[in-house]
VOPAKOL-201637 format. One record per residue (C-alpha): residue number from 1; x, z, y. Coordinates in steps of 0.02 Angstrom, whole numbers, plus 50000, padded with zeros to 5 digits. Example, Ala and Ser with C-alpha at 12.3 -4.5 7.8 and 13.67 -1.06 7.14 Angstrom:
! VOPAKOL-201637
1;50615;50390;49775
2;50684;50357;49947
! end
This chain:
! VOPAKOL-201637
1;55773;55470;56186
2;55820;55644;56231
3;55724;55760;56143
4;55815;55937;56146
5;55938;56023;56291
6;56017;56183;56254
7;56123;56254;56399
8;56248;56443;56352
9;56317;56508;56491
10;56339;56354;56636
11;56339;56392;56813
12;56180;56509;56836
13;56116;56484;56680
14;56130;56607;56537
15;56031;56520;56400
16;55908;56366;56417
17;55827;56297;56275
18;55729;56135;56333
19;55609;56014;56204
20;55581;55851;56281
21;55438;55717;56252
22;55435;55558;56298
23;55347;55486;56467
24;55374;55533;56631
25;55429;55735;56650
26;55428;55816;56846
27;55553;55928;56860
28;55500;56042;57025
29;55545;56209;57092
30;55617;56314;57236
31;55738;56245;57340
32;55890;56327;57277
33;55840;56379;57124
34;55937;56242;57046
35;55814;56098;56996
36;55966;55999;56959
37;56065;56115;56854
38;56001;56020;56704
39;56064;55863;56745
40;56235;55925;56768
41;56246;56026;56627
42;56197;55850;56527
43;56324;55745;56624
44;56444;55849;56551
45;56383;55806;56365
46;56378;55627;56428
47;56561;55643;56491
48;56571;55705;56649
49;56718;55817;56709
50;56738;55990;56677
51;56778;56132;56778
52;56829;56303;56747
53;56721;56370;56880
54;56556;56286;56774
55;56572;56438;56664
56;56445;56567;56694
57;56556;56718;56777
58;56608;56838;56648
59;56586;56720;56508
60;56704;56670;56407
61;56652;56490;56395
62;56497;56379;56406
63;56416;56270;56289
64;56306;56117;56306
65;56229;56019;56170
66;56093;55872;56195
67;55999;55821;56038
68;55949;55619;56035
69;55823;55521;55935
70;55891;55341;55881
71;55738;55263;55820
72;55728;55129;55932
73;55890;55096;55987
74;56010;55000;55883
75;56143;54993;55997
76;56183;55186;55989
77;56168;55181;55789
78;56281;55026;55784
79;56415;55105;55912
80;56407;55279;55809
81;56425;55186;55637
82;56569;55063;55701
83;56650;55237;55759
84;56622;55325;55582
85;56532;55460;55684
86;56338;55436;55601
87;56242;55543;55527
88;56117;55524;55374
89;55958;55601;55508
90;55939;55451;55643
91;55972;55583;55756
92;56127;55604;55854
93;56214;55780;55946
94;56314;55777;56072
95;56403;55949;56127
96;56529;55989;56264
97;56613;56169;56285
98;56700;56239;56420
99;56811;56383;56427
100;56848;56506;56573
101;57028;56425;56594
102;56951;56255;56598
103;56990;56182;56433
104;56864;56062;56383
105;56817;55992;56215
106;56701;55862;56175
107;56569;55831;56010
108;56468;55694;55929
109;56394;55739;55753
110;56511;55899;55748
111;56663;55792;55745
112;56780;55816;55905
113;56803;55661;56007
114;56891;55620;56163
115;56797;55607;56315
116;56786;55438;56335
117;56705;55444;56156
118;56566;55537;56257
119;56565;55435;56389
120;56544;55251;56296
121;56392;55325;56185
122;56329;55433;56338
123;56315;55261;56430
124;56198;55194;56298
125;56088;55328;56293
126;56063;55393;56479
127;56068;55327;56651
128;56062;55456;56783
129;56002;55394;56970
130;56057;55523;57095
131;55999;55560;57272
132;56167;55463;57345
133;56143;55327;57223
134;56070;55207;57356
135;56248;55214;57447
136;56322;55115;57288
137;56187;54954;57314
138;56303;54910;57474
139;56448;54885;57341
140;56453;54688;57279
141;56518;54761;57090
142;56357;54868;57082
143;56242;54714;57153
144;56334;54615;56995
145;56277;54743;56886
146;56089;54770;56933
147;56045;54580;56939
148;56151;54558;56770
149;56062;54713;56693
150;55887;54632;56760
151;55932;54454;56687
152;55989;54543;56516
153;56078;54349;56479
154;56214;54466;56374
155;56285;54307;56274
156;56315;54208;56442
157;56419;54366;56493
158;56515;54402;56334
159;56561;54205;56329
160;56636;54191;56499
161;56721;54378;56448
162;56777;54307;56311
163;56852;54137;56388
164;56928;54262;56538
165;57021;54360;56424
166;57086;54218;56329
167;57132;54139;56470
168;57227;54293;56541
169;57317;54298;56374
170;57386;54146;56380
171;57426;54148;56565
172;57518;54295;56540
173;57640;54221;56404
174;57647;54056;56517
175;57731;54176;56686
176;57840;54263;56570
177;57901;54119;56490
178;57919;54034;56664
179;58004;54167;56726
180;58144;54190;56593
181;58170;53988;56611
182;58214;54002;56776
183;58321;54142;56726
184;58385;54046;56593
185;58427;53885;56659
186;58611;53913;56717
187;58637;54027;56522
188;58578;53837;56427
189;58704;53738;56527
190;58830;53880;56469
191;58753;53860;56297
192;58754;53687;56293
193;58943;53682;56311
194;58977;53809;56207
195;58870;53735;56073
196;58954;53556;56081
197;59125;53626;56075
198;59076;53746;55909
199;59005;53576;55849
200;59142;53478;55871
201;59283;53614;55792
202;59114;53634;55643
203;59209;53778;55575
204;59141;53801;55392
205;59098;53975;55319
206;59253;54029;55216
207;59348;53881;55293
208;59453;53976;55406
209;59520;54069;55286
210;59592;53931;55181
211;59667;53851;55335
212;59763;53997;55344
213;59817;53985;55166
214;59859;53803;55166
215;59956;53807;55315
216;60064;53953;55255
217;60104;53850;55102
218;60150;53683;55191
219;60274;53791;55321
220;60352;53883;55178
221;60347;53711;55060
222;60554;53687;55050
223;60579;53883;54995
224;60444;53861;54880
225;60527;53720;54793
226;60712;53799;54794
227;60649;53947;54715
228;60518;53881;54608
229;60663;53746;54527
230;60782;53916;54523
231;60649;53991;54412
232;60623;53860;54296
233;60821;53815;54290
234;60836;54026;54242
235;60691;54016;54107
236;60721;53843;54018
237;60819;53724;54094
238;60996;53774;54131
239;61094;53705;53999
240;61217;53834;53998
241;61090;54001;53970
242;60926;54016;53990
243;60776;54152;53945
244;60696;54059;53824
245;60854;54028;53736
246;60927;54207;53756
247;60757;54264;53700
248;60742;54154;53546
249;60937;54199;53481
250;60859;54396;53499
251;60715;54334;53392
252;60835;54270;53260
253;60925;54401;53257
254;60804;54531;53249
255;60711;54422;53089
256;60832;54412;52989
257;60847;54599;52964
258;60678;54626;52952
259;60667;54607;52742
260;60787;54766;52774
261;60671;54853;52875
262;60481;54805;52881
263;60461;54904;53040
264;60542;54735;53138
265;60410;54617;53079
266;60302;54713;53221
267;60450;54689;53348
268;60474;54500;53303
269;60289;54492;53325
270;60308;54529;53506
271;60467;54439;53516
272;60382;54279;53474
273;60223;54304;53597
274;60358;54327;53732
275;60442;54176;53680
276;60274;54089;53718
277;60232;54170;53888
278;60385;54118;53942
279;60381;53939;53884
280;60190;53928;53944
281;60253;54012;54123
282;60395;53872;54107
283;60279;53750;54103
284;60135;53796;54235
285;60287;53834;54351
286;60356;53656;54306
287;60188;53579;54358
288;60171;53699;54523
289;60319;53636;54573
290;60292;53457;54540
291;60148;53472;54651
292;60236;53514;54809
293;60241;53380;54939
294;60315;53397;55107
295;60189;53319;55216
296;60213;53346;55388
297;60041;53252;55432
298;59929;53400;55339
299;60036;53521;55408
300;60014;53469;55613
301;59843;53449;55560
302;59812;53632;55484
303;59920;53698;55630
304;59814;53610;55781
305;59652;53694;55668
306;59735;53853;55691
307;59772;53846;55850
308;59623;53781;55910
309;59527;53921;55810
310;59606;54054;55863
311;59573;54007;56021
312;59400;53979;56008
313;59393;54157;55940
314;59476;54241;56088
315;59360;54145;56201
316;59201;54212;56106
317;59269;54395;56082
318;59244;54369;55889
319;59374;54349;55736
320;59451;54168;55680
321;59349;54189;55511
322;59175;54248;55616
323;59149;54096;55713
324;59019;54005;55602
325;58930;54154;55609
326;58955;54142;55798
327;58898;53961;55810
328;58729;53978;55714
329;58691;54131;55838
330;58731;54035;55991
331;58640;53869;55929
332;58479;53972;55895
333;58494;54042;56061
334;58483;53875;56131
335;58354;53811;56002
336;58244;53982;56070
337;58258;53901;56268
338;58217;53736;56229
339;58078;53787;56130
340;58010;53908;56276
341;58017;53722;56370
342;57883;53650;56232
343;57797;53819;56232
344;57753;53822;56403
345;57703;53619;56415
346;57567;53692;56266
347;57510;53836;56356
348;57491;53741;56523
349;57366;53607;56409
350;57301;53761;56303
351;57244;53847;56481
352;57182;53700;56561
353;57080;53683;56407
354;56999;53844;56400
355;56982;53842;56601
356;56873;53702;56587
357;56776;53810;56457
358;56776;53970;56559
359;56698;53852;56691
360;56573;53786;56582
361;56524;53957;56535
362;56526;54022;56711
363;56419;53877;56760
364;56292;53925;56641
365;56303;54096;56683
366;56271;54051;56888
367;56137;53944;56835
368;56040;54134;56744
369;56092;54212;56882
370;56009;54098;57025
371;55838;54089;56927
372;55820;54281;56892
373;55898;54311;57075
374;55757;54228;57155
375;55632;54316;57013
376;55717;54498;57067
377;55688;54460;57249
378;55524;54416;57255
379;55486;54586;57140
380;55588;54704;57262
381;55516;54614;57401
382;55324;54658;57328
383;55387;54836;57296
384;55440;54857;57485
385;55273;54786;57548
386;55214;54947;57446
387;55349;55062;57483
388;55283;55053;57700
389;55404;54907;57724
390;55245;54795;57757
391;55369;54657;57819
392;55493;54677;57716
393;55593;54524;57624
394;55712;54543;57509
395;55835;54418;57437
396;55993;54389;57332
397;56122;54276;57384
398;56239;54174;57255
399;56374;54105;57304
400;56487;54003;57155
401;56657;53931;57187
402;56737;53837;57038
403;56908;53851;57126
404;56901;54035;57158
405;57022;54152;57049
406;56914;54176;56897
407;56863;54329;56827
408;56768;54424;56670
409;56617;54418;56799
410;56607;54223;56813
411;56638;54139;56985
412;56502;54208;57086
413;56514;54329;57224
414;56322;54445;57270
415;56246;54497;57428
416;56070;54569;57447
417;55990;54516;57600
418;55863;54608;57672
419;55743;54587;57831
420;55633;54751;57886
421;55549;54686;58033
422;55442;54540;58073
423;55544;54404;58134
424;55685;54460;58090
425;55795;54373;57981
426;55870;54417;57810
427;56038;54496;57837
428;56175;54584;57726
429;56093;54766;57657
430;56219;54862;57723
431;56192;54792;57892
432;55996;54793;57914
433;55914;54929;57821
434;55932;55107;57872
435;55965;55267;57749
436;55791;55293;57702
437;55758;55105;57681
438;55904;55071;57585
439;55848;55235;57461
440;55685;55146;57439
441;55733;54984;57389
442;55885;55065;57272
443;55747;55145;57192
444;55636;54985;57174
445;55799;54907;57099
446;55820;55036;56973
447;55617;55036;56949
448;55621;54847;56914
449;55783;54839;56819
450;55767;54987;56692
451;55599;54906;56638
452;55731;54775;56558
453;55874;54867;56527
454;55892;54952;56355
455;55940;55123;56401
456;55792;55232;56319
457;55838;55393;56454
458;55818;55360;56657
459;55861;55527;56752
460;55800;55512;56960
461;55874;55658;57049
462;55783;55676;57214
463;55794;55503;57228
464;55636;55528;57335
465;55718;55632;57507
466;55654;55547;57658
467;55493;55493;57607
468;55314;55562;57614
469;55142;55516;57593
470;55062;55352;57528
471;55229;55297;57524
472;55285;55464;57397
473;55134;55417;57285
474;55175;55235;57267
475;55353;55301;57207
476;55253;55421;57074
477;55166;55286;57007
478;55324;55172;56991
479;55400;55315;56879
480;55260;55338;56803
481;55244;55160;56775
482;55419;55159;56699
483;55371;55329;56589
484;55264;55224;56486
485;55426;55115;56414
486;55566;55235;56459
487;55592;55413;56458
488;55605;55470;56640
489;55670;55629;56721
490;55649;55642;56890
491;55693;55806;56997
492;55569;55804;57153
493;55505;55925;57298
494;55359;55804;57327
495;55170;55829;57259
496;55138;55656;57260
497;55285;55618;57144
498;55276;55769;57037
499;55068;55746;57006
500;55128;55559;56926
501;55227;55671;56797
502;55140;55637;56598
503;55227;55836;56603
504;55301;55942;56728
505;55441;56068;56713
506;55459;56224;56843
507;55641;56278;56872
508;55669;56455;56940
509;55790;56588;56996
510;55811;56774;56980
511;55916;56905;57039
512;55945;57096;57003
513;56072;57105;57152
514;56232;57083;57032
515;56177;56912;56956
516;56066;56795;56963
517;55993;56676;56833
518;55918;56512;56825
519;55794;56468;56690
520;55643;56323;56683
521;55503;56301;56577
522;55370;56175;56546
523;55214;56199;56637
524;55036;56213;56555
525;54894;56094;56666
526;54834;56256;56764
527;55012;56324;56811
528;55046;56129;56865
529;54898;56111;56967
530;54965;56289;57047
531;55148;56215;57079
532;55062;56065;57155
533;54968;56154;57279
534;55142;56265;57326
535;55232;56099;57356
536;55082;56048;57476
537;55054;56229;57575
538;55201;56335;57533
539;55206;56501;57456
540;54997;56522;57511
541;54885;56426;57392
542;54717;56416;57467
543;54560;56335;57400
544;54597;56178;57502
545;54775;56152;57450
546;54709;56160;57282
547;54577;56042;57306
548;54710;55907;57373
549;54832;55966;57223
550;54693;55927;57093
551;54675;55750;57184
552;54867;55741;57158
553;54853;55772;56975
554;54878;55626;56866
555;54798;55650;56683
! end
């Protein structure tokens, strides 16, 4: 719950230092003195937006911080410690400052957050019911909410969440993947072919390259033999002179001076290795040439290769030797498209699969949703019959369609009905009820439904305008009633609400002329019983008004 509000320099209010109990707090004063400056100044710790003109004029910035006890609710102390924002107290800060040129910044346990930081703990911690709040019951989304809230069946919810979003997931990949095969049907024909042709050439890495080489040698094959046989005829075979033998006579020569001079031996040394090279070069260039065949077969083969390769490679934009690379890249491209044909025959079982589990879900959910509907009705119903709507009925229509588009909410659509008059029959809300009708039964809604829901802070701001008298006092004791489970705030300018208060605070303004100032402070029994008797008879408290404020007076 809320237990301290400190307020620098917001609006009209130069420093407000609140402590806060639990129960059921009145918040009364003069009209204008700002009975709601409070509330505003906490929205903005729970989130709200900021506004430059929110600073108190001639301030450089203002400052809000709202102290919270966690004892009892888990939620909050989960959410902080998921969010590595806890604290070793059980307590929890939130703070919000606002400077003069607008700029906002945003606190939880000292630690800066964004706002929606704020704004996701703020929700779990305080629910503020202003005076125009009744004008959101006409809106189905908000009907949703309230009977959801009042059910509490949080599992059925997260489950068909949970089945919606998978669902949405899946249907998601399934349109994109339908889309890009229509887009792709006329590129896989294109691949096909292109494919098949690769696949029939089935170009080998490296291959190319030797095709080249082998088809050089073939069209060069009768040169190669003349001047291979030249070269062996000049090295060994010509009978006439050779290399070898020229080579071999030097050798001789060269030997048999060398007792005269043993510097030849190193000369006949190298003399004899070149006498081998050349007879080993003799030899491999004897077998080389032995190996040539003119075979005009090979060669028309190699050439159509060639041909056809080169051709291949102009018509893919690519190099002779980079169409295997080119092949693989095109094939996977067509392996990806006919796999996108598989993938979406999966998906289309996958979501009919979890549709039918969505439905079951959603089924389930309806099921919750027509038993505490009819619960619900019957309370607000009892609570207009005590509100002066003697007649009053009050119902809540469900209507499921297992066809309809689904959603995260299930596949039923609200209305609250509502008859006002004898005889007259239950009609849409929106339709029937008038402004101050539809303000009482919003507030029997939020009565009913906070008793269940598990935010610990309920804030009413004059959720009570355009009422009066037995009526008024049946709305105290409903807050009051609530007080005793939740903390409740609520801002009033009636006795008969106010007197319901466990405590009542007194908001006030002052002025010197140049500035004014708002401050409020919580009332002792005498100064309430005082305040009571000014809401009944104005600014002149007789003996008689405070006779009728001390029957007003709740202890």
């Amino acid at each position: 719950m809320l237990t301290q509000l400190t307020i620098t320099n917001f609006a009209i209010v130069k420093f407000l230092e609140l402590e806060l109990t639990a129960g059921m707090t009145s918040i009364t004063g003069e009209t204008g003195a700002g009975k709601s400056i409070a509330i505003d100044a906490l929205g903005l710790c729970l989130g709200d937006r900021a506004d430059a003109n929110m600073v108190r004029p001639g301030a450089k910035k203002a400052e809000i911080s709202a102290r919270f006890s966690l004892a009892n609710i888990p939620a909050a102390q989960r959410w902080l410690r998921e969010n590595e924002l806890d604290n070793e107290h059980g307590d929890c800060i939130l703070r919000r400052t606002i400077t003069h040129e607008g700029r906002s910044r945003g606190y939880i346990n000292s630690i800066p957050v964004p706002l929606s930081q704020l704004k996701s703990l703020g929700q779990q911690l305080v629910h503020i019911h202003g005076q125009h709040a009744h004008q959101t019951l006409l809106r189905p989304e908000i009907q949703m909410q309230l009977l959801d809230g009042y059910a509490g069946h949080k599992d059925l919810l997260r489950k068909v969440k949970d089945s919606y979003q998978g669902w949405q997931f899946l249907n998601k990949e399934l349109r994109h993947l339908q889309q890009q095969q229509a887009e792709n049907e006329a590129k896989k024909q294109l691949l096909e072919y292109q494919v098949q042709e690769l696949d029939e050439f089935a170009l080998l890495p490296g291959e190319f390259e030797e095709i080249e080489k082998e088809h050089k040698k073939l069209a060069n094959c009768g040169s190669l033999m003349e001047q291979c046989q030249a070269g062996i005829d000049m090295l060994y075979e010509n009978d006439e002179v050779n290399a070898l033998g020229l080579m071999q006579m030097a050798a001789n020569r060269v030997e048999s001076e060398a007792d005269n001079d043993p510097a030849l031996a190193e000369i006949c040394t190298l003399l004899q290795e070149a006498i081998i090279q050349v007879e080993e070069a003799s030899s491999q260039l004897r077998h080389y040439t032995e190996s040539l065949e003119m075979d005009p077969e090979q060669f028309n083969h190699l050439d159509s290769r060639l041909s056809q390769g080169m051709q291949l490679a102009r018509k893919h934009q690519v190099n002779p030797e980079e169409l295997p690379q080119k092949h693989q890249a095109l094939a996977k491209e067509l392996s990806n498209i006919s796999s996108s044909e598989e993938r979406i025959i999966q998906l289309e079982t996958e979501l009919a699969g979890i549709r039918q589990r969505y439905l079951d879900d959603a089924l389930k959910l309806s099921k919750s949703r027509q038993r505490y509907a009819e619960e619900l009705g019957d309370k607000i119903s009892q609570s207009m019959h005590q509100l002066s709507m003697p007649s009053g009925q009050f119902a809540i229509d469900i209507m499921s369609d297992e066809h309809a588009e689904i959603s995260a909410l299930g596949i039923d659509t609200i209305n609250f009905s509502v008859s006002t008059n004898p005889g007259q029959p239950l009609q849409s809300i929106g339709k029937v009820a008038s402004g101050g009708e539809l303000s009482r039964i919003s507030l029997a809604l939020q009565v009913i439904t906070s008793q269940k829901a598990s935010t610990p802070t309920m804030i009413f701001d004059e959720v009570d305008v355009g009422i009066s008298g037995a009526t008024a006092s049946v709305v105290g004791k409903l807050l009051r009633k609530l007080g005793e489970t939740t903390q409740v705030f609520c801002v009033t300018h009636l006795p008969q609400v106010a007197g319901h208060g466990h405590q009542q605070m007194f908001v006030s303004k002052e002025t010197d002329g140049t500035s004014t100032e708002t401050s409020m402070h919580a009332l002792k029994p005498e100064q309430r019983l005082t305040e009571l008797a000014r809401l009944l008879g104005g600014d002149e408290i007789t003996e008689k008004t405070l006779a009728n404020a001390q029957e007003l007076l709740i202890q």
